[in-house]
gemmi code that builds the backbone of each chain (N, CA, C; Angstrom):
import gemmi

chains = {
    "A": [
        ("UNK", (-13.577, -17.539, 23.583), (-12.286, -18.165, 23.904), (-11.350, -18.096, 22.704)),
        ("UNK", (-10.047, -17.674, 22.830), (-9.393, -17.561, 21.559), (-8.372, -19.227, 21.479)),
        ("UNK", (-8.254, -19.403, 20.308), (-8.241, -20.666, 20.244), (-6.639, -20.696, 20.445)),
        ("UNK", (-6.077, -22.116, 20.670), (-4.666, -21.919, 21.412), (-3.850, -21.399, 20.182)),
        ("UNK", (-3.923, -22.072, 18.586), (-2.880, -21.358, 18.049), (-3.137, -19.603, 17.826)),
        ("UNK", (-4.390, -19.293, 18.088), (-4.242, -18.255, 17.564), (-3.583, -17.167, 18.568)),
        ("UNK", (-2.971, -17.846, 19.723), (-2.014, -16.836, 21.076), (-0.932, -16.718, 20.442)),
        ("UNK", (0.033, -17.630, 19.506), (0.946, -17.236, 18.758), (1.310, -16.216, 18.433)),
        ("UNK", (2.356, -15.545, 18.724), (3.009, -14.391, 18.458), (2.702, -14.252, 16.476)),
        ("UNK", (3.577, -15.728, 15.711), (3.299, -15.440, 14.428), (1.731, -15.710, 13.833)),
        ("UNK", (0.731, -16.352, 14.784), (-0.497, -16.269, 14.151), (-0.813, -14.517, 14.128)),
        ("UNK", (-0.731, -13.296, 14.984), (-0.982, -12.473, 15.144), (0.154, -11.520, 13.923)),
        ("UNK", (0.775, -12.068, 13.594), (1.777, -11.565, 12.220), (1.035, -11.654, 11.099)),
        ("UNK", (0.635, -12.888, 10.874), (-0.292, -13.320, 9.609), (-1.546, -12.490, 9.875)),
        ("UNK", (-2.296, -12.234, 10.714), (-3.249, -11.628, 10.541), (-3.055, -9.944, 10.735)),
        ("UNK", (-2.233, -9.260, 10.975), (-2.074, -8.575, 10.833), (-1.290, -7.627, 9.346)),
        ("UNK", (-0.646, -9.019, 8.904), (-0.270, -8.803, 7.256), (-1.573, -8.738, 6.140)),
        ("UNK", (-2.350, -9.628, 6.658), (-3.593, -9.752, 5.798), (-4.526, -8.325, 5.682)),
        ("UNK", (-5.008, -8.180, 7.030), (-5.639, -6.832, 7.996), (-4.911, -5.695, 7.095)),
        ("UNK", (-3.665, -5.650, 6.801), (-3.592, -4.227, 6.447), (-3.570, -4.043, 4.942)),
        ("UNK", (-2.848, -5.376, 4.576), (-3.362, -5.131, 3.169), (-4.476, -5.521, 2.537)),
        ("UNK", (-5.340, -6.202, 2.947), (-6.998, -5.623, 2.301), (-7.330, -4.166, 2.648)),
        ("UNK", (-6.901, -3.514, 4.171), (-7.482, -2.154, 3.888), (-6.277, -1.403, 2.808)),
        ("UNK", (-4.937, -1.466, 2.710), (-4.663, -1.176, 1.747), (-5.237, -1.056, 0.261)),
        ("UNK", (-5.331, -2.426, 0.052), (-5.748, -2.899, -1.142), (-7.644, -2.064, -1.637)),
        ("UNK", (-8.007, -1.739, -0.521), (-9.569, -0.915, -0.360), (-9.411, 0.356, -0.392)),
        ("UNK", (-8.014, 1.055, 0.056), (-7.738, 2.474, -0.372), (-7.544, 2.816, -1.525)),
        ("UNK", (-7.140, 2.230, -2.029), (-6.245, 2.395, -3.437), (-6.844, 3.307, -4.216)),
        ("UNK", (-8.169, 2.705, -4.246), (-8.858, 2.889, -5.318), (-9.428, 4.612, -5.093)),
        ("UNK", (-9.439, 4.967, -3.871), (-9.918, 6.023, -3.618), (-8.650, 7.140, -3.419)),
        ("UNK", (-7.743, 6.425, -3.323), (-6.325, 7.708, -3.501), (-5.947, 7.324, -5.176)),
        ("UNK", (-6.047, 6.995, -5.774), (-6.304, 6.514, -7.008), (-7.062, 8.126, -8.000)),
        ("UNK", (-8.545, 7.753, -7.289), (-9.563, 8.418, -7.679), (-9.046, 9.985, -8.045)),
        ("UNK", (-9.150, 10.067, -5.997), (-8.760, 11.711, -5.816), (-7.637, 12.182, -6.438)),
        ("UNK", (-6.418, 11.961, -6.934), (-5.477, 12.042, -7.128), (-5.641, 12.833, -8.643)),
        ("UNK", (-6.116, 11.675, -9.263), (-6.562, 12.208, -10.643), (-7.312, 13.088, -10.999)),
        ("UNK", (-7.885, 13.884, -9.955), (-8.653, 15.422, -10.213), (-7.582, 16.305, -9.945)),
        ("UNK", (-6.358, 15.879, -10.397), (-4.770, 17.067, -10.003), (-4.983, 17.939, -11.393)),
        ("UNK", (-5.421, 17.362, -12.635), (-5.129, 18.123, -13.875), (-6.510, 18.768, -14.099)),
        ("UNK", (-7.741, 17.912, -13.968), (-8.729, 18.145, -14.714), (-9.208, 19.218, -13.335)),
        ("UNK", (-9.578, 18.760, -12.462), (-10.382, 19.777, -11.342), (-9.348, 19.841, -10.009)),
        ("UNK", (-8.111, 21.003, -10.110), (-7.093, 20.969, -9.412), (-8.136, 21.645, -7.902)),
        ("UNK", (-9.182, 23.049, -8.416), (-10.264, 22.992, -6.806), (-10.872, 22.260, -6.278)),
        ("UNK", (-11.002, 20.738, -7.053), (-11.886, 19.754, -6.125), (-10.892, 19.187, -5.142)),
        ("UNK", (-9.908, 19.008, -5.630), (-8.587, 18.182, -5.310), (-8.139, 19.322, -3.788)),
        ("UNK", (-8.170, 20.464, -4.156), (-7.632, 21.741, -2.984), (-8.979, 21.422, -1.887)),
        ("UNK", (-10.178, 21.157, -2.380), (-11.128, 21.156, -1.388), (-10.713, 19.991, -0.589)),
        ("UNK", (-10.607, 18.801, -1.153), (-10.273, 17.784, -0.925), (-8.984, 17.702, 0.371)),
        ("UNK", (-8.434, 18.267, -0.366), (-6.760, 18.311, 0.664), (-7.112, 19.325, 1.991)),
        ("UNK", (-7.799, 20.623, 1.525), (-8.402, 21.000, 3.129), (-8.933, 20.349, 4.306)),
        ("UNK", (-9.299, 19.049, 3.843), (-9.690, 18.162, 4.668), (-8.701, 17.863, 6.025)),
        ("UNK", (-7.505, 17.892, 5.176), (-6.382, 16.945, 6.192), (-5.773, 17.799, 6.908)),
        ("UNK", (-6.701, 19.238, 7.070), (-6.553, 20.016, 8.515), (-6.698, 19.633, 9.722)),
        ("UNK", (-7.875, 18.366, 8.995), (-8.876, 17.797, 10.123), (-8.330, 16.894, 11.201)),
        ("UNK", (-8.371, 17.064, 12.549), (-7.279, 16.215, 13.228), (-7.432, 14.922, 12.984)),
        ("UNK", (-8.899, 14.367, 13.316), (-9.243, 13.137, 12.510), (-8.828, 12.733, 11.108)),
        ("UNK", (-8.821, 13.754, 10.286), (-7.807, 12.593, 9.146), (-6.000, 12.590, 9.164)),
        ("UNK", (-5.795, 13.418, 10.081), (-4.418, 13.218, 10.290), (-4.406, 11.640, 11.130)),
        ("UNK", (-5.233, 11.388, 11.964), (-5.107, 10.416, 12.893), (-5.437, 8.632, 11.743)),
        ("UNK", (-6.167, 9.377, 10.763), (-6.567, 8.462, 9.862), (-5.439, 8.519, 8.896)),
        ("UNK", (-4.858, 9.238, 8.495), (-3.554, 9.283, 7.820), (-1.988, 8.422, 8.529)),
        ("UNK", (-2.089, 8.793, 10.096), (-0.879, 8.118, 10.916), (-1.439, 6.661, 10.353)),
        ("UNK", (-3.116, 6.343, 10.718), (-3.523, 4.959, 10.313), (-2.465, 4.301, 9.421)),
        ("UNK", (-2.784, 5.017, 7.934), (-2.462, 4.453, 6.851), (-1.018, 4.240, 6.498)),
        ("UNK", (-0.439, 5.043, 6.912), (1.044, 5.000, 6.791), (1.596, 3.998, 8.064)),
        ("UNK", (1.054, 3.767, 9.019), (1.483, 2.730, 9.861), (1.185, 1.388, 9.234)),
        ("UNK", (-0.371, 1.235, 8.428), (-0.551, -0.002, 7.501), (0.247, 0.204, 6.427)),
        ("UNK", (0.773, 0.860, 6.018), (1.752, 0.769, 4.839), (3.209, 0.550, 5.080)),
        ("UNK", (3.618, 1.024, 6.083), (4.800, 0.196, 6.816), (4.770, -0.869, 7.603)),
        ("UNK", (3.981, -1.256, 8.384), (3.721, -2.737, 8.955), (3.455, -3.761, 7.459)),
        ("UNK", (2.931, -3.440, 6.233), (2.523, -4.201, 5.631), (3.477, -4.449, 4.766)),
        ("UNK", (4.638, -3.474, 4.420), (6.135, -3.533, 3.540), (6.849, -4.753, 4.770)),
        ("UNK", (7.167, -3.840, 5.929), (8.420, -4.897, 6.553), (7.574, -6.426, 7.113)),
        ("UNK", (6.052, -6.454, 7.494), (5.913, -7.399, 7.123), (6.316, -8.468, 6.055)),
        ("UNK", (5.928, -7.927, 5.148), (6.546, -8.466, 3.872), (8.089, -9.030, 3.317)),
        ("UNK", (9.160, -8.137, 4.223), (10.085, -8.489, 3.887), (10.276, -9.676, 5.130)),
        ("UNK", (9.417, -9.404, 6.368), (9.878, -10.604, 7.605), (9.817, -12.302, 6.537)),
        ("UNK", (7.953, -12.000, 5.856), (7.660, -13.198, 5.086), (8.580, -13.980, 4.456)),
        ("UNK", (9.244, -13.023, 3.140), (9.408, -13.209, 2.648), (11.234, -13.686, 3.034)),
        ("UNK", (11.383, -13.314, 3.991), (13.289, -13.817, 4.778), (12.693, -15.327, 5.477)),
        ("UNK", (11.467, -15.229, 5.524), (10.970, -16.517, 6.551), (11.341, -17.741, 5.276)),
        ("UNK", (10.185, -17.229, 4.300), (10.473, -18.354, 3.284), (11.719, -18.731, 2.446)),
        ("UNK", (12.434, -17.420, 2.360), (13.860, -18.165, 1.545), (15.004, -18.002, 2.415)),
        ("UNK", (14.954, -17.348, 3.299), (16.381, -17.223, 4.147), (16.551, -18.931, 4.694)),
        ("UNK", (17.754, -19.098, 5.639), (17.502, -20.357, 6.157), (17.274, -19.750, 7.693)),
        ("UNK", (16.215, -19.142, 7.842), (16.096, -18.709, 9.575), (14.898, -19.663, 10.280)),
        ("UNK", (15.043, -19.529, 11.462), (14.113, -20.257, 12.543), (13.967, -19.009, 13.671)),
        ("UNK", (14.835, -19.086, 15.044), (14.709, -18.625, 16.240), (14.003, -17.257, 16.101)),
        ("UNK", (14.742, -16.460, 14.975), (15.053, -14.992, 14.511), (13.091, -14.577, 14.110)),
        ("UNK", (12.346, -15.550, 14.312), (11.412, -15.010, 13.463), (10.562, -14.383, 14.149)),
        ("UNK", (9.998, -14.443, 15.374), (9.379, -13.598, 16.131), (10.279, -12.370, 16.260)),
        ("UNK", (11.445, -12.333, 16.641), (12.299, -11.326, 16.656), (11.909, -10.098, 15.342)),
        ("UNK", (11.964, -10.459, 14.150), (11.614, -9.548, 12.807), (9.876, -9.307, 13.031)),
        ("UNK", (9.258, -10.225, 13.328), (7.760, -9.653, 13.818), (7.841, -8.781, 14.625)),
        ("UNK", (8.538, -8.291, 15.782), (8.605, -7.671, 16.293), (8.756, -6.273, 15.772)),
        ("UNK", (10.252, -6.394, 15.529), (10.933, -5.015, 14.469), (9.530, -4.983, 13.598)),
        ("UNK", (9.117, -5.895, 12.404), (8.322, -5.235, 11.767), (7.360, -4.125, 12.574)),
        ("UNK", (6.943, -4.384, 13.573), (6.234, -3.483, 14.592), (6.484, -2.419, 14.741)),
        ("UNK", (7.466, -2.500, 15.488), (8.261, -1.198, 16.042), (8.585, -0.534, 14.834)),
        ("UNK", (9.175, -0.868, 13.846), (9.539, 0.255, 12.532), (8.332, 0.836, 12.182)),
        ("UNK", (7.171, 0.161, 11.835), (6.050, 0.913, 11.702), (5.537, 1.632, 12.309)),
        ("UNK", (5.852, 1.751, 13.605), (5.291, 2.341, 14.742), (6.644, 3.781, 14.861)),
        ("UNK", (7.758, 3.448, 14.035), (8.752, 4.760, 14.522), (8.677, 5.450, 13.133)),
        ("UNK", (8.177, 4.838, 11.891), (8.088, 5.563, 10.507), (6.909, 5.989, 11.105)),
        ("UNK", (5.809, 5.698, 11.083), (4.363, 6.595, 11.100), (4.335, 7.456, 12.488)),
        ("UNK", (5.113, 7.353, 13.250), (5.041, 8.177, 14.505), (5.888, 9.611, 13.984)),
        ("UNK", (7.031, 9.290, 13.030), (7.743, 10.042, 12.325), (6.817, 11.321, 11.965)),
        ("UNK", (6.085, 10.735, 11.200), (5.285, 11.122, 9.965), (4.073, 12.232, 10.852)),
        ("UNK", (3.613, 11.349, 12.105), (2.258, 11.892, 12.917), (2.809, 13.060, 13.552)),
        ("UNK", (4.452, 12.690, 13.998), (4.927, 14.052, 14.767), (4.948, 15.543, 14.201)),
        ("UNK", (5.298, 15.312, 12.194), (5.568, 16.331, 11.353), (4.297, 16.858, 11.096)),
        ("UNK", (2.917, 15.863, 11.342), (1.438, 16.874, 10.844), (1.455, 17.015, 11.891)),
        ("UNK", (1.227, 17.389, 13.248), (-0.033, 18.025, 14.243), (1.322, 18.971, 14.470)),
    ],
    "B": [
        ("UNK", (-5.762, -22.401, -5.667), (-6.098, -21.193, -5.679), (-4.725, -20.191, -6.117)),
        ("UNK", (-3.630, -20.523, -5.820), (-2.413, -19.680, -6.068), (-1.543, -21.341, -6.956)),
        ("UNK", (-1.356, -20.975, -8.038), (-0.340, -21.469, -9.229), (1.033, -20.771, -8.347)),
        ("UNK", (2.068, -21.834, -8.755), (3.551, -21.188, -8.654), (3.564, -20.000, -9.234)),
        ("UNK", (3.028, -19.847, -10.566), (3.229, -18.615, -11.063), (2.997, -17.650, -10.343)),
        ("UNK", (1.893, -17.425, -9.859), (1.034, -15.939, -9.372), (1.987, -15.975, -8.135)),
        ("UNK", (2.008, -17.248, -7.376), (2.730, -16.787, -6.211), (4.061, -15.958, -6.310)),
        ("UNK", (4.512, -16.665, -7.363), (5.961, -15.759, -7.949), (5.776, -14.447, -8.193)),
        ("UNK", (5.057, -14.169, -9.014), (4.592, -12.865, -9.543), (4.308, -11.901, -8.031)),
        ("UNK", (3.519, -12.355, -6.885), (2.902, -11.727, -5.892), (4.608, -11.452, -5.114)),
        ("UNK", (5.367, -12.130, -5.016), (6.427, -11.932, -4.809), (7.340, -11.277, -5.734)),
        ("UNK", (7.841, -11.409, -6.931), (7.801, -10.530, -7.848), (7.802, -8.939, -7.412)),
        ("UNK", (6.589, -8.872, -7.562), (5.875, -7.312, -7.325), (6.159, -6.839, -5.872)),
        ("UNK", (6.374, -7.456, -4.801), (6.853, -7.497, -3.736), (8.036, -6.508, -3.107)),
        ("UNK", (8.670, -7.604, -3.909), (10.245, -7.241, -4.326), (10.281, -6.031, -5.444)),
        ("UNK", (9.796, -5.247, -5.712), (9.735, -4.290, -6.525), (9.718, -3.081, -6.084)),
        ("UNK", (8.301, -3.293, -5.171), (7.672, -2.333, -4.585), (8.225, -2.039, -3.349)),
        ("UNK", (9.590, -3.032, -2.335), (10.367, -2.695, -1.164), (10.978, -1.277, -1.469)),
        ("UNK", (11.333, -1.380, -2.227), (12.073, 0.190, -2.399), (11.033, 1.333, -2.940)),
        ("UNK", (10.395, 1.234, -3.520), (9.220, 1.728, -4.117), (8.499, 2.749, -2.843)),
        ("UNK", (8.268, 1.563, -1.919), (7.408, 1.757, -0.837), (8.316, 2.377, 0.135)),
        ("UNK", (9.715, 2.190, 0.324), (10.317, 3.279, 1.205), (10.393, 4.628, 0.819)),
        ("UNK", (10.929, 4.754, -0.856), (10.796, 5.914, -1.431), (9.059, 7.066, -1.245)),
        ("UNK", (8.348, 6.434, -1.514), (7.046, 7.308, -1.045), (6.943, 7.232, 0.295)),
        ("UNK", (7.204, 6.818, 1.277), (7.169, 6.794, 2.612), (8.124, 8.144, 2.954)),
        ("UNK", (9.404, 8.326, 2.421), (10.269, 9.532, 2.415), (9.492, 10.470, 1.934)),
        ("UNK", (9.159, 10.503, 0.930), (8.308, 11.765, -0.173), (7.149, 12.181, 0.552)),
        ("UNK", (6.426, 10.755, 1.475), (5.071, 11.474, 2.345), (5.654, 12.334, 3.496)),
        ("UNK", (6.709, 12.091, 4.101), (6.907, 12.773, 5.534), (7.561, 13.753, 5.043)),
        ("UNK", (8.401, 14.030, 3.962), (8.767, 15.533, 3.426), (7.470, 16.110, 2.762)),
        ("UNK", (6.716, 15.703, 2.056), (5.989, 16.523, 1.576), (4.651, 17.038, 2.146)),
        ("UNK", (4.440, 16.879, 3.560), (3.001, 16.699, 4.388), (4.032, 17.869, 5.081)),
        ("UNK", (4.637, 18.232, 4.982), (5.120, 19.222, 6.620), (4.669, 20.458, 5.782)),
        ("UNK", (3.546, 21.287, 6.803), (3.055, 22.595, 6.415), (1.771, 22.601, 5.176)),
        ("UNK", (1.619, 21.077, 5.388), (0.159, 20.719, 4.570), (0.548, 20.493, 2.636)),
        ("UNK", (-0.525, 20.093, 2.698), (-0.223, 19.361, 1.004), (-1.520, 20.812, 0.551)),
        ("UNK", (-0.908, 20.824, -0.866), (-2.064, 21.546, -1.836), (-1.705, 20.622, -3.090)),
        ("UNK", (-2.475, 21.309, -4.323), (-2.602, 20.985, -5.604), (-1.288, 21.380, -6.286)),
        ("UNK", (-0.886, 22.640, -5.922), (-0.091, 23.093, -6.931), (0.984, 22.746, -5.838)),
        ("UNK", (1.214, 22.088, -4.831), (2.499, 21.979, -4.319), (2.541, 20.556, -4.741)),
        ("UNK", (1.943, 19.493, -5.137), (2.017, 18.453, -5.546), (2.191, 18.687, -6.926)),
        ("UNK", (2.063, 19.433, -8.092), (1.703, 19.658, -9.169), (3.356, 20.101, -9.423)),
        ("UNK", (4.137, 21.337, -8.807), (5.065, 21.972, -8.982), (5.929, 20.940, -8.637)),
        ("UNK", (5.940, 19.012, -8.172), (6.801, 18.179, -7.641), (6.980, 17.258, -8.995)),
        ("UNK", (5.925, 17.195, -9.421), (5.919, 15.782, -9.808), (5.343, 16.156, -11.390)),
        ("UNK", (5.393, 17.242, -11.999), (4.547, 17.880, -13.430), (5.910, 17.557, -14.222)),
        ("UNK", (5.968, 17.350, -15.242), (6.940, 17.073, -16.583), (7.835, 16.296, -16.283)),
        ("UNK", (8.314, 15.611, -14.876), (9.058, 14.825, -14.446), (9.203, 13.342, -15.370)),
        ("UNK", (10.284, 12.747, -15.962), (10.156, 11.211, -16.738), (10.078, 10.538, -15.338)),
        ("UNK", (10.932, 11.425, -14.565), (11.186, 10.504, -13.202), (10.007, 10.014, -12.734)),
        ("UNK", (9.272, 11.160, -11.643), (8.318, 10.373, -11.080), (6.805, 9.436, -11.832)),
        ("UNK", (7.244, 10.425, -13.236), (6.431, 9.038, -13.831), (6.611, 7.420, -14.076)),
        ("UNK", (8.180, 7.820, -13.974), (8.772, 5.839, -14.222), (8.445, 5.620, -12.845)),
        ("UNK", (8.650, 6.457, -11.817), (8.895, 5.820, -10.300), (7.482, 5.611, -9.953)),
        ("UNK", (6.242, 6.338, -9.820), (5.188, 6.169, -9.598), (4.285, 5.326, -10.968)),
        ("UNK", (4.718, 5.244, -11.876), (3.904, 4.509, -12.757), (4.630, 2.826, -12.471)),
        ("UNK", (5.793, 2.398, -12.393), (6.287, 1.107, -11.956), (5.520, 0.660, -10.540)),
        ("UNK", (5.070, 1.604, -10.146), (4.396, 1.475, -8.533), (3.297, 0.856, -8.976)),
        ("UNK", (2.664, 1.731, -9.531), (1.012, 1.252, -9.737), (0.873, -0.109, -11.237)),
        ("UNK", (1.692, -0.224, -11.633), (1.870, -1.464, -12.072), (1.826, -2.856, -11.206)),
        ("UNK", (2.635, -2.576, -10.045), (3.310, -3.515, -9.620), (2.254, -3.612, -8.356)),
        ("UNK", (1.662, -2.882, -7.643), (0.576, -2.787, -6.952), (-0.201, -3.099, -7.245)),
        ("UNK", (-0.893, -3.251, -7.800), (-1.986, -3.570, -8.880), (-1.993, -5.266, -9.082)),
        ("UNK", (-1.035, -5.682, -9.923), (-0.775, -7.113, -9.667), (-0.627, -7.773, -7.887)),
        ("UNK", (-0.149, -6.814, -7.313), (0.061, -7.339, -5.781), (-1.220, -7.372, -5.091)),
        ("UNK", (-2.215, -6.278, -5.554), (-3.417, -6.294, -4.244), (-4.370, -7.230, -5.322)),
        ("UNK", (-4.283, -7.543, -6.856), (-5.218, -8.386, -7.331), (-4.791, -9.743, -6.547)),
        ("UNK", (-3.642, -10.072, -6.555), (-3.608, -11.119, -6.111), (-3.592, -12.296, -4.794)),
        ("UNK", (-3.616, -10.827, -4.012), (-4.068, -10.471, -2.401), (-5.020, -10.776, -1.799)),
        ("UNK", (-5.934, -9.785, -2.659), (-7.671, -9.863, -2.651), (-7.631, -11.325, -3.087)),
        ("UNK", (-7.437, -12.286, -4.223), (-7.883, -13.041, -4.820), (-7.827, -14.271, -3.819)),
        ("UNK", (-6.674, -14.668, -2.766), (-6.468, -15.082, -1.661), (-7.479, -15.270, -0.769)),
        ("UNK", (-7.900, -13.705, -0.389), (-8.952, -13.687, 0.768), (-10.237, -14.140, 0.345)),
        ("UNK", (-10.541, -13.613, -0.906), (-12.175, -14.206, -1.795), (-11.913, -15.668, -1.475)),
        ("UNK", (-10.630, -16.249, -2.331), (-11.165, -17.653, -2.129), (-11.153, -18.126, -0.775)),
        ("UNK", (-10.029, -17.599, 0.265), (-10.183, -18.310, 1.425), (-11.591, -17.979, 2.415)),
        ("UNK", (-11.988, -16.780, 2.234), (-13.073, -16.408, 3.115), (-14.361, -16.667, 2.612)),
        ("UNK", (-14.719, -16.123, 0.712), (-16.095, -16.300, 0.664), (-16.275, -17.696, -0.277)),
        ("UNK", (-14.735, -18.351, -0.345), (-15.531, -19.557, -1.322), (-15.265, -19.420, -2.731)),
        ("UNK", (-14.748, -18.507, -3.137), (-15.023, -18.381, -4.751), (-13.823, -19.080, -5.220)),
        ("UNK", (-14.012, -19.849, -6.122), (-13.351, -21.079, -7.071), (-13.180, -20.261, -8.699)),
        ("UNK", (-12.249, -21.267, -9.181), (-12.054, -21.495, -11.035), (-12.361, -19.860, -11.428)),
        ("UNK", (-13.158, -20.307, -12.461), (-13.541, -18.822, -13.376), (-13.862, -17.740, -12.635)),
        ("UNK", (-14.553, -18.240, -12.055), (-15.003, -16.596, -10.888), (-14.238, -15.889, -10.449)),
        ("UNK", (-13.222, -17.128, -9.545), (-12.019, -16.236, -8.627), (-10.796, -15.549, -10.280)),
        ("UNK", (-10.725, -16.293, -10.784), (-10.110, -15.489, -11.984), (-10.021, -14.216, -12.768)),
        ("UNK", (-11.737, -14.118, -13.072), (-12.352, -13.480, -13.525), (-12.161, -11.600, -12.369)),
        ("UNK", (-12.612, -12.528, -11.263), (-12.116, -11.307, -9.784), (-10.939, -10.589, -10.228)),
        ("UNK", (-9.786, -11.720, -10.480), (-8.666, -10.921, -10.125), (-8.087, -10.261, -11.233)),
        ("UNK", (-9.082, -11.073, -12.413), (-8.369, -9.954, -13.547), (-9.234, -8.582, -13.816)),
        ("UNK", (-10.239, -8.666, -13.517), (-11.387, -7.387, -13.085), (-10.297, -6.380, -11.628)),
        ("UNK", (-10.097, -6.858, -10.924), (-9.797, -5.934, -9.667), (-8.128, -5.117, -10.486)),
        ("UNK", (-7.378, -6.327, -11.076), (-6.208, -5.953, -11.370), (-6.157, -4.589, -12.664)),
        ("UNK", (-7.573, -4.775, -13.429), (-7.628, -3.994, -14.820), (-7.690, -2.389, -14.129)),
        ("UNK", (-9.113, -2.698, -13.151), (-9.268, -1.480, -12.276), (-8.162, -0.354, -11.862)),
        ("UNK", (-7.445, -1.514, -10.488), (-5.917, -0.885, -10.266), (-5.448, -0.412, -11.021)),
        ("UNK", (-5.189, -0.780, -12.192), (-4.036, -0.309, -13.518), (-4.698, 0.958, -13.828)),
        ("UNK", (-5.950, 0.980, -14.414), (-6.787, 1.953, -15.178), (-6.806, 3.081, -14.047)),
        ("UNK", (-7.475, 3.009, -12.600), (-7.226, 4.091, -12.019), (-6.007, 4.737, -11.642)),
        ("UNK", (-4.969, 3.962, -11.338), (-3.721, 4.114, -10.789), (-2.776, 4.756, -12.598)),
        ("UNK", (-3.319, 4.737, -13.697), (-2.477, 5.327, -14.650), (-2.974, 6.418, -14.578)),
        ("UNK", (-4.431, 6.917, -14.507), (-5.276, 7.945, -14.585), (-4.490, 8.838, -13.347)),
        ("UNK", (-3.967, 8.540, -12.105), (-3.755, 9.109, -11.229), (-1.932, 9.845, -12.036)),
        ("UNK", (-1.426, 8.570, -11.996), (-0.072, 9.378, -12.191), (-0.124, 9.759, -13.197)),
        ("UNK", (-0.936, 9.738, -14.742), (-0.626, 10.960, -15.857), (-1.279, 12.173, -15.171)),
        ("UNK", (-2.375, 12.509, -14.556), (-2.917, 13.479, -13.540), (-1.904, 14.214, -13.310)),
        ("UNK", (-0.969, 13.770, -12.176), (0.113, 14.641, -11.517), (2.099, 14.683, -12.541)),
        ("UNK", (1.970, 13.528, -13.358), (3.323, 14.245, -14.240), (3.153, 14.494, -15.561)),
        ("UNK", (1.887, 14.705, -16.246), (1.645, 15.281, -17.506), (1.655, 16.493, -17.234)),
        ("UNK", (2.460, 17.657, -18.051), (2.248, 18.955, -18.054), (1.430, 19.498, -18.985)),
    ],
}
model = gemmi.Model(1)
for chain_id, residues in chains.items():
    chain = gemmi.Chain(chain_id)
    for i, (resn, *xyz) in enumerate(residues, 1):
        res = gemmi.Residue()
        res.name, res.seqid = resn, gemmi.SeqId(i, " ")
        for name, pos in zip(("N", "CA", "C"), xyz):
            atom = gemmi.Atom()
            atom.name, atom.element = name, gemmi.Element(name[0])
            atom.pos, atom.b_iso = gemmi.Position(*pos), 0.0
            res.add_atom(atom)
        chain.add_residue(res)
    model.add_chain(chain)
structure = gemmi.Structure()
structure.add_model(model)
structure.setup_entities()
């Protein structure tokens, strides 16, 4: 049974701000990693990038860039919540935060396949 | 668990990284069309001051943002208090920094 606040339009904001930036915050380290074999081992890095032929990491790539834009305009919804003087407007920017993430990474998914 | 400070700071870095984070969002959807290589990333971003101020202010400011992120969820989910949760976030934050400099001298040192 899901509990009544959690039907909230903004309970499902908050957890979805959280949700993307821990997996954010869990990538990092591994685009971090790979990145830095650009000077020292530029063929591990080419092996590496052959990967993202793979339709599956394109689909894992739309992933990330949809958590990286849901997790920015999230951020700015938050952050208008706490200092703006708004009320009604706030599901409204949960929303948009949505949809922008969903029209930047759809952007992005249309230009790889 | 969050001091005014850090919260500031997490906001702070926030506010840093809004533009930050649109700018590589542009740079990913131009630079993915017709596939990424080494030397097409290499020939973008090699001797540049630019993308080193622009991507090194990133991973500064990221770094402080997901230490203090993570440090949130530890304490709210597994419990961790005082020194520990501290200790976390200045361990996770050193990490970020150290890999995330290693990455961008990688791609704008020539």
């Amino acid at each position: 049974m899901i509990r009544k606040h959690r039907a909230h339009p903004l309970w499902f904001a908050y957890a979805l701000h959280r949700f993307s930036g821990l997996a954010l915050a869990l990538f990092l380290p591994a685009h971090f990693y790979i990145l830095s074999k650009a000077l020292t081992q530029p063929e591990s890095l080419d092996t590496f990038l052959a990967l993202t032929d793979n339709p599956m990491v394109k689909l894992a790539e739309f992933g990330l860039v949809f958590l990286l834009t849901v997790h920015f305009l999230g951020g700015l919804r938050l952050m208008a919540m706490e200092w703006l003087p708004w009320s009604d407007r706030q599901k409204t920017f949960a929303a948009v935060a949505v949809a922008g993430a969903f029209l930047v990474s759809g952007l992005f998914f249309l230009r790889v396949v | 668990m969050l001091g005014v400070r850090l919260y500031m700071l997490q906001r702070l870095t926030a506010l840093i990284m809004a533009p930050l984070t649109l700018g590589h969002i542009v740079v990913m959807i131009y630079a993915i069309q017709g596939g990424l290589s080494t030397a097409e990333i290499l020939s973008r971003t090699q001797g540049s001051i630019w993308w080193l101020l622009f991507y090194g202010s990133f991973v500064v400011a990221v770094s402080l943002h997901a230490a203090i992120g993570l440090r949130v969820i530890v304490h709210e989910m597994l419990g961790l208090k005082r020194l520990a949760l501290n200790v976390f976030t200045l361990v996770i934050s050193l990490l970020l920094l150290f890999m995330g400099a290693r990455a961008v001298l990688a791609v704008t040192l020539s």
